[in-house]
C-alpha positions as CSV (number, residue, x, y, z in Angstrom):
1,X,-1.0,-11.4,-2.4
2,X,-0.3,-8.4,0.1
3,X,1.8,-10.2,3.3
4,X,1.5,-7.1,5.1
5,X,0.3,-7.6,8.7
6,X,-2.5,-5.1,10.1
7,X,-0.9,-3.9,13.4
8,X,-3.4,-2.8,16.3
9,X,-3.1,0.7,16.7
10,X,-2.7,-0.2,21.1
11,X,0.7,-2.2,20.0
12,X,2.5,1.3,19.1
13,X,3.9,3.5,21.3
14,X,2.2,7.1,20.9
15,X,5.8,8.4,20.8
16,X,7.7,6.6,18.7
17,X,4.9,4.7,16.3
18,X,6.7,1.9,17.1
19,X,5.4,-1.6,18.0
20,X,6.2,-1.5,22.0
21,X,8.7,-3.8,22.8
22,X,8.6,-3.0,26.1
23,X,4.7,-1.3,27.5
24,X,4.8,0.8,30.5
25,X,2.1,2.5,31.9
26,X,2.1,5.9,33.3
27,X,0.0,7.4,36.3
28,X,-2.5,9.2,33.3
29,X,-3.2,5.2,32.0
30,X,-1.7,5.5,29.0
31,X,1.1,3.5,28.0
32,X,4.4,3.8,26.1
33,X,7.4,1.5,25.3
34,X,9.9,2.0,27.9
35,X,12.5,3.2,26.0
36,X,10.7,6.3,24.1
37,X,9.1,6.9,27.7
38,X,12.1,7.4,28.8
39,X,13.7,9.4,26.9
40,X,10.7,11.4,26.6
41,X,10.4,12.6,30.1
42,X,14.7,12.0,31.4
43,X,15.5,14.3,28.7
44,X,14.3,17.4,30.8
45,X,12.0,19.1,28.3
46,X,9.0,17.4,28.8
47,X,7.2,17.1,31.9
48,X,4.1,15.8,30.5
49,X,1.9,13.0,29.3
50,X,2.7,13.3,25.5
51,X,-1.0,12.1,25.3
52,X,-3.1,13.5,27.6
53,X,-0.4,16.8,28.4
54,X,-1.1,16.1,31.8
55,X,1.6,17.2,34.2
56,X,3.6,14.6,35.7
57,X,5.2,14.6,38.9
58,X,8.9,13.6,39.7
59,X,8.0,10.3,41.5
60,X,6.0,9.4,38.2
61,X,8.9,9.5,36.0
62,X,10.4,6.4,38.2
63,X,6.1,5.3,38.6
64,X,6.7,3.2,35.1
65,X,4.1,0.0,35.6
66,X,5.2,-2.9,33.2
67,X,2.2,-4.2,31.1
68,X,2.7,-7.5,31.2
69,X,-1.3,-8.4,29.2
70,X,-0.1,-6.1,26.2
71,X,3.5,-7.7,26.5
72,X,1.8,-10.9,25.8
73,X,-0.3,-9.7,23.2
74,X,2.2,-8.4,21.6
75,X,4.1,-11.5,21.4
């Protein structure tokens, strides 16, 4: 008997391929867990949606919207 769980693909962050732990969503709609998000744009090389490659502004990289629906889900 496999005890494997299928994982939604929506429940990983398109960074890390993690399950989130804690989903944020960015000004393009796409979200990310906070951590790799973080790191992602703070680090200075990346200015971008790693998704959509859409340019970010400044006041988007503090623009992080918890959410809370996948969150629960994910619970």
């Amino acid at each position: 008997m496999d005890n494997e769980i299928d994982v939604p693909l929506f429940f990983l962050c398109p960074i890390s391929l993690e399950i989130m732990k804690d989903p944020v969503t960015v000004s393009t709609s796409i979200t990310y867990d906070r951590e790799s998000i973080e790191t992602w744009l703070f680090s200075g090389k990346n200015k971008s949606c790693s998704v959509t490659k859409q340019q970010l502004s400044s006041s988007d990289f503090f623009d992080l919207t918890p959410n809370h629906t996948l969150h629960r889900l994910i619970q």
